[in-house]
N, C-alpha and C positions, 0 to 999 in steps of 0.2 A: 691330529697331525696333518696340518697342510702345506702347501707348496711356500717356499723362500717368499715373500713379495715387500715392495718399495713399501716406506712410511707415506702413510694416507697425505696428500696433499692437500685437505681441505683446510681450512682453518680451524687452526690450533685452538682458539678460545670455544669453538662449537664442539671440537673434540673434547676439552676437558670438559665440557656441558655433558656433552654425552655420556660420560664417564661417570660424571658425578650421579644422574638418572640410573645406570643399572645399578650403582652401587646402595643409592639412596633411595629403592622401589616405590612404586604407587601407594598407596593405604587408604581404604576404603574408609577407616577410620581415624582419625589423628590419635598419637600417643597421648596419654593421659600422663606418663612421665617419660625423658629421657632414656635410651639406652644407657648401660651403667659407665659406658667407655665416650662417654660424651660429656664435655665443659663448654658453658656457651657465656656470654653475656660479653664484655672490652674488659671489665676490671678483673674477673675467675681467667680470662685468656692470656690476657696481657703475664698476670704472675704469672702461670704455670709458663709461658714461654718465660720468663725472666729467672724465676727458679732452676728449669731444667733440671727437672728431678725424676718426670716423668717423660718417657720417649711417645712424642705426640706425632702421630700417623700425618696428619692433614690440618688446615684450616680452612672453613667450610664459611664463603662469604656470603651474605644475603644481595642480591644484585639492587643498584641502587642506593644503599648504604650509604651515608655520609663517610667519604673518604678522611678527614681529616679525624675523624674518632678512633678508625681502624691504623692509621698511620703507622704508630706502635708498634701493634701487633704486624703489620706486615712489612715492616725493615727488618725485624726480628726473623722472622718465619725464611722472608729472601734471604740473611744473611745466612740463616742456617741451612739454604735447600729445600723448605718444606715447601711441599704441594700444596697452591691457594687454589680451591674448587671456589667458581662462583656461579651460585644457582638461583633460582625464583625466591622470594624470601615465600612464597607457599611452599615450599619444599623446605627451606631450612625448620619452615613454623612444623612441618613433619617430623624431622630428624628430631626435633628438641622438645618436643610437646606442644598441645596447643594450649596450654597455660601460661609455657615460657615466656618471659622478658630476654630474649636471646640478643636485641643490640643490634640485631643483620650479623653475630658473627658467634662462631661456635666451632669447637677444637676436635679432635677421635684421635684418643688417647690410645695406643697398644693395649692388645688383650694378652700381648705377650710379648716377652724379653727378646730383644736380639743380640747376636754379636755382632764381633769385629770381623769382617773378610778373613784378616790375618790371622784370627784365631783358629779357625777353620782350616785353612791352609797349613798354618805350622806343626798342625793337630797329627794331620795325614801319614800314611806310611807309603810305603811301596804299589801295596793297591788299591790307592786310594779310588773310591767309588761317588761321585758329586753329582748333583742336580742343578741344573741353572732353568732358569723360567723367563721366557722371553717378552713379557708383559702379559701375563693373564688376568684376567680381571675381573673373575666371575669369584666370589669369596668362598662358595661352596665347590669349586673345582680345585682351589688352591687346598681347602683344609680336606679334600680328597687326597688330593695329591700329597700334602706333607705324610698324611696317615700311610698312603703304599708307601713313600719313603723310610719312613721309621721302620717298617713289618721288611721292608729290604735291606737295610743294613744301611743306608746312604750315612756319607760321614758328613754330610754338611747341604743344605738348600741357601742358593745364592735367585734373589731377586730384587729385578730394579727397584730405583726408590719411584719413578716418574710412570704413568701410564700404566700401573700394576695397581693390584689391590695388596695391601699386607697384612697384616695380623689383626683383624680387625678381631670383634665378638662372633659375629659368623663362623671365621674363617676357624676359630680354635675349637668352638661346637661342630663344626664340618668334622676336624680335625682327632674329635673322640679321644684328647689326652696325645697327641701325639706329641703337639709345641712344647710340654714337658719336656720332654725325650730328644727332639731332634733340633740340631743345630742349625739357626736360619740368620742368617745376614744380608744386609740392604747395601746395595752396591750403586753409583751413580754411573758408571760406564759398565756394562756389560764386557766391552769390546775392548775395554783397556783390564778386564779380568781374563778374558780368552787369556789375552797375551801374555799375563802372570802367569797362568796354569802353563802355557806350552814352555814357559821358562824351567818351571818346577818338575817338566817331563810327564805333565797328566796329558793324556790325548781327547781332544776337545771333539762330540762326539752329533751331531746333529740331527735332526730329522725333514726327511721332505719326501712327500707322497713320488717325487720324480728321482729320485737318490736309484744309484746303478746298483747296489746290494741291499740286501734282506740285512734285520737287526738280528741275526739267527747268525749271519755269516760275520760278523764283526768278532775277535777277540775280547771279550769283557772281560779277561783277566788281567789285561793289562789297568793300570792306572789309568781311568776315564772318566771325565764330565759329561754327562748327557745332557744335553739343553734341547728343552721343549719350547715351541713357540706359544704363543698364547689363540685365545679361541677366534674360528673366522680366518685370521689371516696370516699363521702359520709364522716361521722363523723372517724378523726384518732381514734385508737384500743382504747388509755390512754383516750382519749375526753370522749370516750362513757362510758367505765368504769365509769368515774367520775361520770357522770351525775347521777342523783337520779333513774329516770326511762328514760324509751324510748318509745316514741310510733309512731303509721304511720299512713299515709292518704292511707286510701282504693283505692285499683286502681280496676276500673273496666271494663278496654279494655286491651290489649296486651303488652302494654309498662308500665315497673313495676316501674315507675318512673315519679315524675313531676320535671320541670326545678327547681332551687332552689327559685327564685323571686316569682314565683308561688306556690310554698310550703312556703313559707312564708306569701303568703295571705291566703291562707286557714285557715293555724292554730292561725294565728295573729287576723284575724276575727271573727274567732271561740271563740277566748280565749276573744275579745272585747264584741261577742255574751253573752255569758255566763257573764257577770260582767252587762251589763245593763239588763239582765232579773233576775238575785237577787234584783238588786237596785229595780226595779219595783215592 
């Protein structure tokens, strides 16, 4: 949990670089095959974006590439919203094996189902209790965090589609059988979902290391989204604004910060604390 801060003004194409490197780690060795949730090649891409049968996470470019092969595949991928990562084609030769004939271009197919926003939302009752993630992007923090969600009751985890990791293979082995269990939806505005919930009477519930109350002193019984910022640089400037209030988890040693999987059990147990001691 860190402090509210601005969208990184560097350039956008070095950020998605960035992105795509912690997602797609170093390997001392090249894979001898694929991960199982990976399609590579223009002709295996091109169908499965044309079928749409299978909800495809990403398209993973090889930088350099002849543009007019991948043409296709990425009016497709734009017309749909999918995130185009473009990386070293040594790194894509990682992602896909070094056997592969991958083209410069390769897909990450869902290791798991999402819903609709709306599903989630129509699903709710009175105390309704929600998660929102404000671009994390470590896949072992996210499949941390769906697992406290499930073991807390959360009725539904809402995460961007852009600058986030999602259900990748990691993220549901992080997860230990959770993404079974708990309902996760991919949302393209964050900030135009605040404003759904405060329509629906949920109180949009934030976190910032400088917020005026403890997560101790909020009412968790009422109907609440809690939204976590993602790792490093805490809830974007608009996210925070949105939110109804903010509050933080008291730090009481040196380091003014818990990781966000861990800020997520606190307040998630806290807010579960407080619903079965009214019910009582």
């Amino acid at each position: 949990m860190k402090k509210p801060s601005s969208r990184n003004a560097s350039n956008p194409k070095s950020d998605r670089f960035r992105s795509a490197k912690r997602e797609y780690p170093e390997r001392a060795v090249r894979n001898a095959e694929p991960p199982k949730n990976v399609i590579f090649g223009v002709s295996p891409v091109l169908e499965a974006l044309r079928a749409n049968s299978r909800r495809i996470e990403k398209i993973v470019v090889a930088s350099g590439s002849k543009e007019h092969r991948l043409r296709d595949i990425i009016d497709i991928a734009k017309e749909r919203h999918l995130l185009i990562d473009r990386v070293a084609r040594e790194q894509l030769d990682r992602i896909t094996g070094s056997e592969a004939n991958h083209q410069g271009v390769a897909a990450f197919i869902a290791a798991a189902d999402y819903v609709e926003a709306d599903e989630i939302l129509d699903s709710v009752g009175q105390d309704a209790l929600l998660l929102l993630l404000d671009g994390v992007e470590d896949p072992r923090n996210l499949g941390a965090i769906l697992r406290t969600a499930e073991c807390a009751g959360v009725d539904g985890v809402f995460i961007p589609e852009r600058r986030a990791v999602g259900l990748t293979e990691t993220v549901t082995k992080a997860a230990a059988g959770a993404t079974e269990h708990i309902k996760v939806a991919k949302v393209s505005n964050l900030n135009l979902l605040i404003k759904d919930l405060k329509v629906r009477n949920i109180w949009v519930v934030g976190t910032s290391t400088d917020a005026a109350i403890d997560h101790t002193e909020w009412d968790w019984t009422r109907s609440s989204a809690l939204v976590l910022g993602g790792e490093g640089r805490g809830l974007h400037r608009l996210v925070a604004e949105n939110c109804d209030i903010l509050v933080k988890i008291p730090m009481y040693g040196r380091i003014e910060s818990l990781n966000v999987s861990v800020a997520a059990g606190v307040i998630l147990f806290e807010a579960r604390r407080q619903r079965i001691t009214k019910s009582e």
